[in-house]
C-alpha positions in Angstrom: 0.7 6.1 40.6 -2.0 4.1 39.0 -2.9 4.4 35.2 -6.6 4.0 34.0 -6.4 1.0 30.9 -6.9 5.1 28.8 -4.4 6.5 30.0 -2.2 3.2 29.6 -3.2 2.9 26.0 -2.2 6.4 25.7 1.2 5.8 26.7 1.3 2.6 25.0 1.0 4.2 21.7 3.6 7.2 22.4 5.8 4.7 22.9 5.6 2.9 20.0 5.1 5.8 17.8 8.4 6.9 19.2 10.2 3.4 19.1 8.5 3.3 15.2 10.9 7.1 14.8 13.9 5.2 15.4 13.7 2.2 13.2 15.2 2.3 10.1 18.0 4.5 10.7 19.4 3.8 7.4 16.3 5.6 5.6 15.2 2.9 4.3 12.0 2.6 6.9 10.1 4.2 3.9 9.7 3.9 0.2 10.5 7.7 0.0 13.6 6.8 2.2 14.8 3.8 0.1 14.9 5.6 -2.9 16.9 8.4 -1.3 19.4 5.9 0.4 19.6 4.6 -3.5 20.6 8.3 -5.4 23.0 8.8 -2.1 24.8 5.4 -2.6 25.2 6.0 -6.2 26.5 10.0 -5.9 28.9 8.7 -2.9 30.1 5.5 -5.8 29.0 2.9 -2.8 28.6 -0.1 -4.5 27.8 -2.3 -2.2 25.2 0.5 -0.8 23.9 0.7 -4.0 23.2 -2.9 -4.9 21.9 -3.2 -1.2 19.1 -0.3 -1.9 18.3 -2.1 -5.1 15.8 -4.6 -5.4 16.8 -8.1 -7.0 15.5 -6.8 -10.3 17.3 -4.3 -10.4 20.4 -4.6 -9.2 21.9 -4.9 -13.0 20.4 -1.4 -13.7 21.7 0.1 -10.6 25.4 -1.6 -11.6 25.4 0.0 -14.7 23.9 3.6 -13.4 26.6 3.5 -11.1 28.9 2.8 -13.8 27.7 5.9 -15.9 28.6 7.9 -12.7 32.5 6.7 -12.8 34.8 8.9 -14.4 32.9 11.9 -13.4 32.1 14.0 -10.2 29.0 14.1 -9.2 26.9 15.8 -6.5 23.0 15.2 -4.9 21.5 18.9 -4.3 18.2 19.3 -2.5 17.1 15.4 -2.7 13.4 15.2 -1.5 11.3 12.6 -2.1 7.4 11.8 -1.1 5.5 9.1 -1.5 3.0 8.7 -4.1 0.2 5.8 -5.5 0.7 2.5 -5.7 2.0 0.6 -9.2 1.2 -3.2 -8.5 3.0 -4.1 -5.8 5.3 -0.6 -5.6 4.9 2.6 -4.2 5.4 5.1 -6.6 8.1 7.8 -5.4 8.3 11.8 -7.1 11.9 13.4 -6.1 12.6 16.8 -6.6 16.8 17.9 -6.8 19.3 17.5 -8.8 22.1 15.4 -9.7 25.2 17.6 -10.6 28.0 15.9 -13.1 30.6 17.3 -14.0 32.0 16.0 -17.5 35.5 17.5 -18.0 34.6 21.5 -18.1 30.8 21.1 -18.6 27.8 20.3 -16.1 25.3 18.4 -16.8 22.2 18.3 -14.5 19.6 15.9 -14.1 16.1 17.0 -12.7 15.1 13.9 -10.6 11.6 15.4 -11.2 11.6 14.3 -14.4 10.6 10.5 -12.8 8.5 8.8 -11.1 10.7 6.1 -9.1 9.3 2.9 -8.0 9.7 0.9 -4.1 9.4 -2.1 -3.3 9.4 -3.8 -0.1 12.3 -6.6 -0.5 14.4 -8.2 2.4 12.9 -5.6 5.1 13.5 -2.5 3.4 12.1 -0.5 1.1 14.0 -0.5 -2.1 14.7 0.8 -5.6 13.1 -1.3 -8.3 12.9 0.9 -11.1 11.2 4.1 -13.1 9.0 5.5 -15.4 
């Protein structure tokens, strides 16, 4: 069976549109994914997941986010996120969920809406470099 150079191209770009799917199995294939792999990594108390979905600038921060999370229990509900504009050279991120923490007998909750989150594109992967 011969393809025409169309229907090659065709299935050319299926291909790659499907190979492009199952890159960056980690999340971190898009800005919206980095930041998620970051709030998961610092819910789960991953350090080293953490300070690898951080960018270099702010690996300190994320240390000392992750920090605030450890004496109490914490839990990720309904984390979405979508990519936004552009802030020099980040994409801007808006989550919506909640980060649960429980402080002895009270809960505290965090609205991640509350944020805009910023991504950069460091060492391959998107990354968390930051809010406002």
């Amino acid at each position: 069976m011969k393809l025409s150079i169309i229907q090659l191209g065709i299935v050319l770009s299926l291909m790659a549109l499907l190979l492009s799917g199952c890159s960056g199995g980690d999340g971190t294939a898009t800005a919206a994914g980095g930041i998620q792999a970051y709030f998961e990594a610092l819910i789960a108390k991953e350090a080293d997941q953490l300070i690898n979905s951080s960018c270099s600038d702010w690996e300190t921060q994320a240390q000392l986010e992750l920090e605030s999370f450890g004496a109490v229990k914490a839990e990720l509900k309904d984390l979405q996120c979508a990519e936004g504009g552009q802030d020099g050279d980040a994409t801007i991120v808006s989550c919506s969920g909640i980060i649960s923490a429980a402080y002895g007998n009270e809960i505290l909750e965090i609205d991640l809406a509350d944020r805009h989150y910023l991504a950069v594109y460091e060492g391959s992967e998107w990354r968390m470099c930051g809010y406002r």
